[in-house]
C-alpha atoms as an extended CHARMM CRD file, in Angstrom:
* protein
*
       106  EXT
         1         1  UNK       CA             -7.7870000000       37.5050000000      -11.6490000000  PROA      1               0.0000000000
         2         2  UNK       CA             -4.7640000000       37.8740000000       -9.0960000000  PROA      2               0.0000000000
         3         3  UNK       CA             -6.8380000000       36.0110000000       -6.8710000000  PROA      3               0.0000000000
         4         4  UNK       CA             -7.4680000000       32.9830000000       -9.0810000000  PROA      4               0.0000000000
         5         5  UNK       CA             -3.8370000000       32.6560000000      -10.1230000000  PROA      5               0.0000000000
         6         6  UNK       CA             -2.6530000000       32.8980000000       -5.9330000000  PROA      6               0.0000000000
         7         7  UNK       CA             -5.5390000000       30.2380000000       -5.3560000000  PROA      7               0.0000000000
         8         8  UNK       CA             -4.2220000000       27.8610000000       -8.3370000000  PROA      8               0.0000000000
         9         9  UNK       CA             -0.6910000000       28.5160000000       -7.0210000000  PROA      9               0.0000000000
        10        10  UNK       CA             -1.8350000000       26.9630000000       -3.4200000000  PROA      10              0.0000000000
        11        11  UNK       CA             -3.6650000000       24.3290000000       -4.6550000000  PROA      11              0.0000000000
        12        12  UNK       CA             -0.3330000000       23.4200000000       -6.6160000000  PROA      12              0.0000000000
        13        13  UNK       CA              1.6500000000       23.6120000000       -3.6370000000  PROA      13              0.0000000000
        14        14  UNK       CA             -0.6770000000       21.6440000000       -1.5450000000  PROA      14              0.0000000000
        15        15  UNK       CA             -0.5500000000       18.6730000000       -4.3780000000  PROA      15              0.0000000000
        16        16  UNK       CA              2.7890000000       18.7140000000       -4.6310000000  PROA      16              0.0000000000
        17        17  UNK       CA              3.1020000000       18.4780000000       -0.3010000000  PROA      17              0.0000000000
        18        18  UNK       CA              0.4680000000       15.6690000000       -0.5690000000  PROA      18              0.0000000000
        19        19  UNK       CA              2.8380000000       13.6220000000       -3.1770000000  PROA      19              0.0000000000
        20        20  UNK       CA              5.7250000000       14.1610000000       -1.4040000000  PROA      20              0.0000000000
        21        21  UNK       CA              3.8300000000       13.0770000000        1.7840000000  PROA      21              0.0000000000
        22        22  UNK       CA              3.0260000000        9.8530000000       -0.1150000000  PROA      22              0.0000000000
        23        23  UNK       CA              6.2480000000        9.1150000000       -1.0970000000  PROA      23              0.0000000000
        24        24  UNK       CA              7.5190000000        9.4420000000        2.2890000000  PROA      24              0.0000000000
        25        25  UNK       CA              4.5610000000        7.6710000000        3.4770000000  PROA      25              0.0000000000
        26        26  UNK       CA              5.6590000000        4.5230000000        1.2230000000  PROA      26              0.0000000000
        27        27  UNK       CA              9.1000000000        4.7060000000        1.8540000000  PROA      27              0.0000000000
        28        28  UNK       CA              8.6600000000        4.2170000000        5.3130000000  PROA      28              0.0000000000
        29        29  UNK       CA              6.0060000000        1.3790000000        5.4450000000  PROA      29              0.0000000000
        30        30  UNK       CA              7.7420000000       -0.6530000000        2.7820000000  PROA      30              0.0000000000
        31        31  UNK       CA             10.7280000000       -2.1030000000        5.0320000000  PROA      31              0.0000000000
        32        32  UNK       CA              8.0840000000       -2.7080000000        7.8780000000  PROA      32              0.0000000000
        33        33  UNK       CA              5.7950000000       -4.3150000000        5.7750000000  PROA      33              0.0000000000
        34        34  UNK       CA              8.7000000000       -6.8360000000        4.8860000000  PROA      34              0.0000000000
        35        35  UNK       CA              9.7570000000       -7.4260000000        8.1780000000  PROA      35              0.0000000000
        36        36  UNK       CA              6.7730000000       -7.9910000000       10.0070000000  PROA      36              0.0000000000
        37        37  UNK       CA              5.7370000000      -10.8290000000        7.1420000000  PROA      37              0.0000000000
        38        38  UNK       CA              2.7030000000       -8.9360000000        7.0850000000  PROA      38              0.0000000000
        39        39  UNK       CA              0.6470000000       -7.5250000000        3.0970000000  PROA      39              0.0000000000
        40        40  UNK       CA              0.2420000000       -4.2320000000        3.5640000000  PROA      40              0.0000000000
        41        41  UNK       CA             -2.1650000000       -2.5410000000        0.5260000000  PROA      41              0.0000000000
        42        42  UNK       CA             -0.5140000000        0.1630000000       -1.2540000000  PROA      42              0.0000000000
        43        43  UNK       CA             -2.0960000000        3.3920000000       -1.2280000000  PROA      43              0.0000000000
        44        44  UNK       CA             -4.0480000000        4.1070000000       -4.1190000000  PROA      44              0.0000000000
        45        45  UNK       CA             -3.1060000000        6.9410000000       -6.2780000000  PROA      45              0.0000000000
        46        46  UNK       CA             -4.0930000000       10.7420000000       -6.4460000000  PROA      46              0.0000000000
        47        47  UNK       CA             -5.7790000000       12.2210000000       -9.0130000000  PROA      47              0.0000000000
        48        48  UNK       CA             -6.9370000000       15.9670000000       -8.5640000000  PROA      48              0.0000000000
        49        49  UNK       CA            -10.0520000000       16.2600000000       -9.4110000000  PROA      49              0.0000000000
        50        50  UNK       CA             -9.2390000000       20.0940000000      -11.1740000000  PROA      50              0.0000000000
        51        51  UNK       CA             -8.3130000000       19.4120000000      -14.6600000000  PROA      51              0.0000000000
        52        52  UNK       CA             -4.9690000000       21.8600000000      -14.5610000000  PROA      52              0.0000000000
        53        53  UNK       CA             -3.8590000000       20.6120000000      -11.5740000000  PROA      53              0.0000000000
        54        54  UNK       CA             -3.6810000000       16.8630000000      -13.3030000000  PROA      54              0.0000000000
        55        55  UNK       CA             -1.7580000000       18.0720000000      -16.5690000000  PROA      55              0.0000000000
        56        56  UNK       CA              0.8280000000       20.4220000000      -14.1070000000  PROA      56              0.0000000000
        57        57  UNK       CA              1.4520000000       17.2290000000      -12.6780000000  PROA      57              0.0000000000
        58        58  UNK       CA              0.7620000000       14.3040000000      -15.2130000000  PROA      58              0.0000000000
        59        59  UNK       CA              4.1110000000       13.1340000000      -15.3570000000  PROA      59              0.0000000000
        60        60  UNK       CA              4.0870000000       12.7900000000      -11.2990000000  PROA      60              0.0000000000
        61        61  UNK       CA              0.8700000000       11.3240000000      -11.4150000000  PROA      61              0.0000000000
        62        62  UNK       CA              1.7240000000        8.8520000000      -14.3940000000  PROA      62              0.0000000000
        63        63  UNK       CA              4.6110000000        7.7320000000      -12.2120000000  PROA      63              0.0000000000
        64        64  UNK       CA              2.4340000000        7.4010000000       -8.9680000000  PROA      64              0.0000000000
        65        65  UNK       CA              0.1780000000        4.8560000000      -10.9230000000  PROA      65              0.0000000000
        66        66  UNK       CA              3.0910000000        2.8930000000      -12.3590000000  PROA      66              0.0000000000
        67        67  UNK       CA              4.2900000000        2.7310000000       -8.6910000000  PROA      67              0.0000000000
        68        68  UNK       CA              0.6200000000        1.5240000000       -7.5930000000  PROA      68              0.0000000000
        69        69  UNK       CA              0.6280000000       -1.1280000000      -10.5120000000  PROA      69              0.0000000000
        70        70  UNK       CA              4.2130000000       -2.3280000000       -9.1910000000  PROA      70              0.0000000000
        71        71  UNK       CA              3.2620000000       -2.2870000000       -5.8400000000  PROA      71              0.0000000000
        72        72  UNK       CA             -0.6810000000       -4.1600000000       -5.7930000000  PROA      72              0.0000000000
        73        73  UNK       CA              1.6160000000       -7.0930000000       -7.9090000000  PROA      73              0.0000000000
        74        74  UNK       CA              3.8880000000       -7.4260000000       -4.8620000000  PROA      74              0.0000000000
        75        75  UNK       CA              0.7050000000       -7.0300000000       -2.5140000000  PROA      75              0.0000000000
        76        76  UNK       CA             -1.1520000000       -9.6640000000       -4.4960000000  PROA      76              0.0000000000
        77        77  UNK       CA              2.1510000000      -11.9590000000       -4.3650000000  PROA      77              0.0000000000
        78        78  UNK       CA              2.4570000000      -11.3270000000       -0.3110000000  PROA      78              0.0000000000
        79        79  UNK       CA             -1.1690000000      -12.0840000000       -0.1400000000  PROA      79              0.0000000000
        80        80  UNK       CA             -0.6410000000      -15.9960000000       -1.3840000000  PROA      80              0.0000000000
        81        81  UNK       CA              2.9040000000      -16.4470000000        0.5130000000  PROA      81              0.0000000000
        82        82  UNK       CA              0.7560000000      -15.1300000000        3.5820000000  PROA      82              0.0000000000
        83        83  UNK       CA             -2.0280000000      -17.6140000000        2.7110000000  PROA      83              0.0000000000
        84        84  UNK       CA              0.3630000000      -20.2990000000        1.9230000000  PROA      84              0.0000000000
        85        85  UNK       CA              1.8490000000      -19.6670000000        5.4860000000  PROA      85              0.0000000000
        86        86  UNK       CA             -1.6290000000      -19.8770000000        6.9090000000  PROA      86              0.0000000000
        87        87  UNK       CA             -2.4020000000      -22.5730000000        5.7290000000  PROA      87              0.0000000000
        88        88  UNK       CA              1.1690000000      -24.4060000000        6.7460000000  PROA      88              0.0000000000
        89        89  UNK       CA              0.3620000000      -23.1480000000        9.9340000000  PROA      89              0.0000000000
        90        90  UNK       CA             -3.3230000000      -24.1690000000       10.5140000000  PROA      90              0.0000000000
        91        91  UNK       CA             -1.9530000000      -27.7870000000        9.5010000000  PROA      91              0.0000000000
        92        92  UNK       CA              0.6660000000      -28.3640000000       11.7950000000  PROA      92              0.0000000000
        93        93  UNK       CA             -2.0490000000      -26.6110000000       14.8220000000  PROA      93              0.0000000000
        94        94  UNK       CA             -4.6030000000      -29.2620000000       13.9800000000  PROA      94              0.0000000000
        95        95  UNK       CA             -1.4740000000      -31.7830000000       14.1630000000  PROA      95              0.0000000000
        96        96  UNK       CA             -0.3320000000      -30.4270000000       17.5990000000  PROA      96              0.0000000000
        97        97  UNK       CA             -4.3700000000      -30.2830000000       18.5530000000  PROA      97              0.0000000000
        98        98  UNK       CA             -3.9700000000      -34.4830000000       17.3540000000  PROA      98              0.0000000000
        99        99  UNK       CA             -1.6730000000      -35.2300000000       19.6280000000  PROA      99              0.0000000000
       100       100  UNK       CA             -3.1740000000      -33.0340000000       22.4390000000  PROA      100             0.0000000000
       101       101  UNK       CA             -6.1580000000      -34.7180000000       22.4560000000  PROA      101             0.0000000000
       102       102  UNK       CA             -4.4820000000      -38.0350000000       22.1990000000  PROA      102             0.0000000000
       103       103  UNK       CA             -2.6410000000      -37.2890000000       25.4780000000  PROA      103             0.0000000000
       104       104  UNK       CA             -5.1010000000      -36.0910000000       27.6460000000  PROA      104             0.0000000000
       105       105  UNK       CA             -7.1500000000      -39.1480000000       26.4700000000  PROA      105             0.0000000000
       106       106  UNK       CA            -10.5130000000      -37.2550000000       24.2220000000  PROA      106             0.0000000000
């Protein structure tokens, strides 16, 4: 019995490492993400697959999927600007490739 309660305990302690570790994880990538005009994906959230690990931490997990649902909106939104951008940019390229062509006489 001792030994399924000190097992239990270090599976809690590894979950709680491993969302901490995501957090972190997030925190840093977000301002990156941002500055490099590039869509980073969020990562998607945990969910242990032992049922008492998920209700010890329901209200951490409940929160890490309300971050996710916050977070693929602003990924979906950076998707289009990025497309948008593309697309601005593949226009004025087959502009430049116009007059390219026009100089060099093809």
């Amino acid at each position: 019995m001792e030994s399924i309660k000190e097992n239990r305990g270090f599976r809690n302690l590894w979950l709680s490492r491993w969302v901490k570790i995501q957090a972190v994880a997030l925190l840093m990538l977000a301002p990156v993400a941002s500055e490099a005009g590039s869509c980073l994906a969020p990562v998607q959230p945990f969910v242990p697959s032992d049922s008492q690990a998920a209700r010890d931490y329901a209200d951490i997990i409940r929160r890490d999927f309300e971050v996710y649902i916050t977070d693929i909106q602003d990924y979906f939104r950076c998707l289009e600007q990025e497309r948008a951008r593309a697309f601005e940019e593949a226009r004025e390229v087959s502009q430049d490739y116009g007059r390219f062509l026009e100089l060099v006489g093809d």
